[in-house]
Structures are given as structure tokens and as C-alpha cells.
N, CA, C and O atoms as a GROMACS GRO file, in nm:
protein
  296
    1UNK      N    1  -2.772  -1.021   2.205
    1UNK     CA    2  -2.793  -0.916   2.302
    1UNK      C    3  -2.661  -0.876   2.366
    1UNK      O    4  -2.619  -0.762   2.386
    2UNK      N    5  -2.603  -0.993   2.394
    2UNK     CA    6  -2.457  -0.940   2.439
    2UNK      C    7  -2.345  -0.844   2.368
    2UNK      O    8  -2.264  -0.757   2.404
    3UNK      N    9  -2.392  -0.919   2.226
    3UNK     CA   10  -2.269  -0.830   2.150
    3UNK      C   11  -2.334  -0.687   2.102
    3UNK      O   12  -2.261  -0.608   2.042
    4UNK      N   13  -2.476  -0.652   2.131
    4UNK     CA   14  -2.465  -0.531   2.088
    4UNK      C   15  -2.501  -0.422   2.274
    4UNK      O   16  -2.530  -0.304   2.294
    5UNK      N   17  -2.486  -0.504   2.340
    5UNK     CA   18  -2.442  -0.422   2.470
    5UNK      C   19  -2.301  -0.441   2.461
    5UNK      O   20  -2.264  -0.391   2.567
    6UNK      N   21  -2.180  -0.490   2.392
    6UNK     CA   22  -2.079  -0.471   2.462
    6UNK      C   23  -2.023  -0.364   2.346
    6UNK      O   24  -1.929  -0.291   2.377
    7UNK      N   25  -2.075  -0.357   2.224
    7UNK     CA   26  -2.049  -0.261   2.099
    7UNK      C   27  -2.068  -0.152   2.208
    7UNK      O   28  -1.976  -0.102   2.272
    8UNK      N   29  -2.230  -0.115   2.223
    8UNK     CA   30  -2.239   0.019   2.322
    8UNK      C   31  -2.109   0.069   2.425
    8UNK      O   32  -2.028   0.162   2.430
    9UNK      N   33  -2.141  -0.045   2.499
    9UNK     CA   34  -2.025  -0.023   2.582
    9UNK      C   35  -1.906   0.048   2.536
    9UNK      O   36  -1.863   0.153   2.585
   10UNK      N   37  -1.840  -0.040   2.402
   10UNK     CA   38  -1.696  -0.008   2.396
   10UNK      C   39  -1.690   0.132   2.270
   10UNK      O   40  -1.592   0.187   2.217
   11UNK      N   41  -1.836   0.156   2.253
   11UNK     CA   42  -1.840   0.328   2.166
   11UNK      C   43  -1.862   0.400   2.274
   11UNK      O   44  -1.831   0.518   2.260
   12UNK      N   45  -1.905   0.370   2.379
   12UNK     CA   46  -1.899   0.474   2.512
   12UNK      C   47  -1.765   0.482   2.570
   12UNK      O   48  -1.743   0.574   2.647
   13UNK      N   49  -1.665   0.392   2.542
   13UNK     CA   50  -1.552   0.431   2.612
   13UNK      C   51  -1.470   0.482   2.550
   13UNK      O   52  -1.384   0.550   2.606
   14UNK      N   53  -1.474   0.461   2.383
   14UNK     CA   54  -1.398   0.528   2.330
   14UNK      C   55  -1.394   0.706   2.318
   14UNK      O   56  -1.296   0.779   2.304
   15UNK      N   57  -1.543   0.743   2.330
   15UNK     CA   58  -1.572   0.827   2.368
   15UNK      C   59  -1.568   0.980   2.506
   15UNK      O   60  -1.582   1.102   2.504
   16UNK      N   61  -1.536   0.858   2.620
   16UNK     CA   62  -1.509   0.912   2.701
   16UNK      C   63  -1.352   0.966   2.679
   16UNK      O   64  -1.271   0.950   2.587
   17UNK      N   65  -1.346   1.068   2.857
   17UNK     CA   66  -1.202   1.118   2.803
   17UNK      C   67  -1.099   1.016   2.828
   17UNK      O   68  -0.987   1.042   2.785
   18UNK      N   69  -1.117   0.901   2.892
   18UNK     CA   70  -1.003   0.796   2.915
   18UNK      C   71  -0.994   0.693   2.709
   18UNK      O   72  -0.904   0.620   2.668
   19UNK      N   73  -1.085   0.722   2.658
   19UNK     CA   74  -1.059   0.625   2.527
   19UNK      C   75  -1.000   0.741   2.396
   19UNK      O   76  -0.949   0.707   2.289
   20UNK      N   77  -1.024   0.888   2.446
   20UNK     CA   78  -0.992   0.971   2.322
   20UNK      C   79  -0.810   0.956   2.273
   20UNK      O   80  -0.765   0.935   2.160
   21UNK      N   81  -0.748   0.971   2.381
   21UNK     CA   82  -0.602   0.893   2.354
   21UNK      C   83  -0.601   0.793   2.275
   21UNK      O   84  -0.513   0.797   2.189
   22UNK      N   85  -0.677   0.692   2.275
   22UNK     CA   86  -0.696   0.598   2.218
   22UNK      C   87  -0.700   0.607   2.056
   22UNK      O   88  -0.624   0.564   1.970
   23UNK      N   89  -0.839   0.692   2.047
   23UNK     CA   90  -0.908   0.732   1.895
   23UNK      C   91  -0.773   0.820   1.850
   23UNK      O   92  -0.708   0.793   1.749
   24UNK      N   93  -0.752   0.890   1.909
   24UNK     CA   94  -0.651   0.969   1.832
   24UNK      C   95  -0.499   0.878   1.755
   24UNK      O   96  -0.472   0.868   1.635
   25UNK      N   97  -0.436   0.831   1.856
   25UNK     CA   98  -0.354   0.730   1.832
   25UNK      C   99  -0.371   0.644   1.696
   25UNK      O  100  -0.283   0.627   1.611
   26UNK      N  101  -0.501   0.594   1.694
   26UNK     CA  102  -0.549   0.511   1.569
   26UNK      C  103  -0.547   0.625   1.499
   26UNK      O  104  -0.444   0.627   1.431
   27UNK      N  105  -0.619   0.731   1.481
   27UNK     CA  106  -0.618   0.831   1.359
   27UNK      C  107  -0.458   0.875   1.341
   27UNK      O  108  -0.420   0.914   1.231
   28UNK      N  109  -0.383   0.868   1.432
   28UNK     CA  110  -0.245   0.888   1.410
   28UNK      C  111  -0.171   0.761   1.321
   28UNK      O  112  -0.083   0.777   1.236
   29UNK      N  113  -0.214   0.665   1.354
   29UNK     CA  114  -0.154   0.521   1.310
   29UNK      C  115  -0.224   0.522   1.131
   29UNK      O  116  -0.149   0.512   1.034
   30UNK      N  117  -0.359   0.535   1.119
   30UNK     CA  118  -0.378   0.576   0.984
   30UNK      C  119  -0.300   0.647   0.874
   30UNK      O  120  -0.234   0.614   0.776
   31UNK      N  121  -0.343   0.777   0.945
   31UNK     CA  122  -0.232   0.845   0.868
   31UNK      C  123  -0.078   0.864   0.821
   31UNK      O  124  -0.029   0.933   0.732
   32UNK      N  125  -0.017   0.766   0.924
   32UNK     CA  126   0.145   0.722   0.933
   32UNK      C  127   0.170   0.652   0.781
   32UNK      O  128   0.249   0.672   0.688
   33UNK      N  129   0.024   0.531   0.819
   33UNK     CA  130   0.037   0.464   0.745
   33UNK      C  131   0.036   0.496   0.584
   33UNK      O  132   0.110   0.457   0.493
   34UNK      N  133  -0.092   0.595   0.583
   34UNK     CA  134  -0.114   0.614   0.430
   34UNK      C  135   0.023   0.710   0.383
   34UNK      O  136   0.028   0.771   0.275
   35UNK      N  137   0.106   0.711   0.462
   35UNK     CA  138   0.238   0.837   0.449
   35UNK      C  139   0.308   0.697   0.346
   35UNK      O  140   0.339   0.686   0.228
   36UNK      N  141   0.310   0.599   0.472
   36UNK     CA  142   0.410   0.502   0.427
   36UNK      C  143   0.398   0.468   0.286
   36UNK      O  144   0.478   0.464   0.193
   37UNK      N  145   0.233   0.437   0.302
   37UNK     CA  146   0.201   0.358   0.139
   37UNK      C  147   0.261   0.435  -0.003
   37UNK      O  148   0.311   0.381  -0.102
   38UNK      N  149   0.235   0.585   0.025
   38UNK     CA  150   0.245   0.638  -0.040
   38UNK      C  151   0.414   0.690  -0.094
   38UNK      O  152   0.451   0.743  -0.198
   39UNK      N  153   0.479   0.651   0.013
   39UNK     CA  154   0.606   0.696  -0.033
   39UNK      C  155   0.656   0.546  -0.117
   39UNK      O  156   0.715   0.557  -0.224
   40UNK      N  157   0.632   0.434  -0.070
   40UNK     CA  158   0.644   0.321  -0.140
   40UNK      C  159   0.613   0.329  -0.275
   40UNK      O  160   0.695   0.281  -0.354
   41UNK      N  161   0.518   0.376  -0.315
   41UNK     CA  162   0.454   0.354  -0.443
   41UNK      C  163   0.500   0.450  -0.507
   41UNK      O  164   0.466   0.441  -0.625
   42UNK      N  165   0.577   0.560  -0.480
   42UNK     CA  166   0.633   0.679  -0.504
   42UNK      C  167   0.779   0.586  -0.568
   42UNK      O  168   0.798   0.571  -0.688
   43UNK      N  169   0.860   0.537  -0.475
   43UNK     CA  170   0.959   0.451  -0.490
   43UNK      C  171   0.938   0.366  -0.574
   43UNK      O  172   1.013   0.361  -0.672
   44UNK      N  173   0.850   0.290  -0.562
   44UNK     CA  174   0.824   0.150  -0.686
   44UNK      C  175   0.801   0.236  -0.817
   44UNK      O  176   0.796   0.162  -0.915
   45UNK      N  177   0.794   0.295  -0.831
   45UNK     CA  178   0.773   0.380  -0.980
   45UNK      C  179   0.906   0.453  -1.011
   45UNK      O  180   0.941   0.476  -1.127
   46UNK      N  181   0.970   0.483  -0.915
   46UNK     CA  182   1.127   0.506  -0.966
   46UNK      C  183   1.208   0.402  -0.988
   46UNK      O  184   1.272   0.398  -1.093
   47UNK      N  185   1.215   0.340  -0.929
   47UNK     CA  186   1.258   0.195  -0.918
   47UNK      C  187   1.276   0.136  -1.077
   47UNK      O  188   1.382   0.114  -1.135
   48UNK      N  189   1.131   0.117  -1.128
   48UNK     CA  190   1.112   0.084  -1.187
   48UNK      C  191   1.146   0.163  -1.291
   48UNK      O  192   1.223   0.100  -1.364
   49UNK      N  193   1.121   0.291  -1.338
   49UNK     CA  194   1.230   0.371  -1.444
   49UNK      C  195   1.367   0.361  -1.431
   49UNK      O  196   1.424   0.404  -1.531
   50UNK      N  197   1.423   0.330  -1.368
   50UNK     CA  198   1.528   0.320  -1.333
   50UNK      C  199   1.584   0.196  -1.386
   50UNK      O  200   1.680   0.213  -1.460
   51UNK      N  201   1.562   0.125  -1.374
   51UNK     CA  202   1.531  -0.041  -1.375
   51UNK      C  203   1.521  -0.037  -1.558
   51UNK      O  204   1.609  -0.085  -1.630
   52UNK      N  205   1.378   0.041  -1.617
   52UNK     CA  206   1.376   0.074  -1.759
   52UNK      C  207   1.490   0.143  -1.838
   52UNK      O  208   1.519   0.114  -1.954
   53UNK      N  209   1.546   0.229  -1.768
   53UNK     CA  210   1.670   0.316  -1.858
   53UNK      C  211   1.811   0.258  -1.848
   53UNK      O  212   1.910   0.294  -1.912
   54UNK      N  213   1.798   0.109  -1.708
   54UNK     CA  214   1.907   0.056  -1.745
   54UNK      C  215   1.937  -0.098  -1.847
   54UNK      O  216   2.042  -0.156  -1.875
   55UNK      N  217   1.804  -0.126  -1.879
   55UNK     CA  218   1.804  -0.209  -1.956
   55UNK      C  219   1.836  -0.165  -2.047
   55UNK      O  220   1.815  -0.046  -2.073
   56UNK      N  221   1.912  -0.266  -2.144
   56UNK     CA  222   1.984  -0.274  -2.297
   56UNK      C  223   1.901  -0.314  -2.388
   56UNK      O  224   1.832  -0.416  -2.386
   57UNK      N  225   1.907  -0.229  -2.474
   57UNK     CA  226   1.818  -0.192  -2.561
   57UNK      C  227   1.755  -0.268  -2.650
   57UNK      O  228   1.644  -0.232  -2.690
   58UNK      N  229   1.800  -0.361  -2.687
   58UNK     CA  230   1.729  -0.500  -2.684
   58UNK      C  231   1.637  -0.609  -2.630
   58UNK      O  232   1.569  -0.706  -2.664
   59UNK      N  233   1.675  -0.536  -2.524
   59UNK     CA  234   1.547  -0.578  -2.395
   59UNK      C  235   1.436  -0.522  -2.370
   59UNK      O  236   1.330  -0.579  -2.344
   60UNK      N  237   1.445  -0.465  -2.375
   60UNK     CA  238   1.344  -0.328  -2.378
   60UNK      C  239   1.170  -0.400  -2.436
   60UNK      O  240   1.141  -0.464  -2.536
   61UNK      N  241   1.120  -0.372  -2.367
   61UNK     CA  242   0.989  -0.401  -2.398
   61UNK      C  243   0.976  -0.577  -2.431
   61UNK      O  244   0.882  -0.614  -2.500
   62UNK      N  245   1.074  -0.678  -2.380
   62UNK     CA  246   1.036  -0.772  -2.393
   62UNK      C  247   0.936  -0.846  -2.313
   62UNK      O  248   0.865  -0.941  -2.346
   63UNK      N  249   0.945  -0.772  -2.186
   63UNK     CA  250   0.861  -0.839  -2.099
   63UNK      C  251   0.666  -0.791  -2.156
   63UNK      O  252   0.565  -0.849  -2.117
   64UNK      N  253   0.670  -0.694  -2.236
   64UNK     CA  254   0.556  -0.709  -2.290
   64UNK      C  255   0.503  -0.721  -2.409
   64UNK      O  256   0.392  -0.672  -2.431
   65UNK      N  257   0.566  -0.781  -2.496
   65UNK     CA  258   0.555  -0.912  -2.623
   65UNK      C  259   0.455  -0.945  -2.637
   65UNK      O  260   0.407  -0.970  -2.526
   66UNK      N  261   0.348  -0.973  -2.761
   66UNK     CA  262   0.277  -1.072  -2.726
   66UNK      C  263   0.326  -1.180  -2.782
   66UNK      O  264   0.225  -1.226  -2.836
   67UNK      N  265   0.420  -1.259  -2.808
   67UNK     CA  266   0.434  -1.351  -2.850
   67UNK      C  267   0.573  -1.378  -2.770
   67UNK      O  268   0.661  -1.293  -2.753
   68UNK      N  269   0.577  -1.569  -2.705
   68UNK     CA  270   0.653  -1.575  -2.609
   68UNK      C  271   0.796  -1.647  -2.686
   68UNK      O  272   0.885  -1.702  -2.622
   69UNK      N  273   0.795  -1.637  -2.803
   69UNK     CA  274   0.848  -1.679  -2.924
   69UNK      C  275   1.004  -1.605  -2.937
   69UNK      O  276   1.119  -1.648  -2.944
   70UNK      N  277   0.977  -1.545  -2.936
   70UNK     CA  278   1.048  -1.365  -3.008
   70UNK      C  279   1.233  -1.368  -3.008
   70UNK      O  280   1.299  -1.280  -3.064
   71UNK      N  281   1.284  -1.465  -2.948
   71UNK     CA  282   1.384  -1.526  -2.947
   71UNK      C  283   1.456  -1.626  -3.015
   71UNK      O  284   1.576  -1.637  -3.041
   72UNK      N  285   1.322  -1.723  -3.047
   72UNK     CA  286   1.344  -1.826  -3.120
   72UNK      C  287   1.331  -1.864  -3.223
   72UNK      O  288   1.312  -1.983  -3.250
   73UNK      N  289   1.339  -1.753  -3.320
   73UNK     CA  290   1.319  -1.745  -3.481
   73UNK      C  291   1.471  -1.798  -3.512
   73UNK      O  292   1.575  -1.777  -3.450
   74UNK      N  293   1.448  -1.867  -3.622
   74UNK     CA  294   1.604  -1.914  -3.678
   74UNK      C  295   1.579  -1.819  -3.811
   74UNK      O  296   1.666  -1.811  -3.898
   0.00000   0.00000   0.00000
């Protein structure tokens, strides 16, 4: 009983005009965030071409081999 009078409670305050600062802020903090994620993952994918076109050409595709061998042929 308590916790769903204090839920009420705290959707009534967010509601009011003293909690909308509030809501907004978080919808501001969301969206910052999904900025952030997204430029990261933007980066990790250059990164990573980058990373691909400077490997020597011999290297190239070793890390996905299936066989962990591929070195050690005499």
C-alpha cells in the first residue's frame, strides 16, 4: 500500500509545474545520451577501417581464420 501511494505521489509531482524541469532535464539527458552512443559507434567503425587498411597484408583476415593453426605449417 505504501509503495503504490508513494508511486502516485511521485507521478503527481512530476507532473506538477515544480517536477516538469525535472521531466524535461531527463528527456534532455536521454537524448544527449543517444547523441553520445551514436557518435561512438560512428567512431568504432572508423577506427576500425582504419585499423583494417593499416594492417599488412598478410595479416589481413587472420583474426578470422577458422583454423588457429595457419602459422604453423612447416
Amino acid at each position: 500500500m505504501l509503495k503504490t501511494a508513494a508511486g502516485v505521489a511521485g507521478g503527481a509531482l512530476l507532473f506538477s509545474p515544480v517536477g516538469m524541469p525535472i521531466v524535461h532535464g531527463v528527456a534532455g539527458l536521454a537524448v544527449a545520451s543517444l547523441g553520445v552512443m551514436a557518435a561512438g559507434s560512428v567512431l568504432g567503425a572508423i577506427t576500425d577501417k582504419i585499423g583494417d587498411a593499416m594492417a599488412p597484408k598478410e595479416n589481413r583476415g587472420a583474426e578470422s581464420s577458422d583454423s588457429g593453426d595457419r602459422y604453423d605449417r612447416d
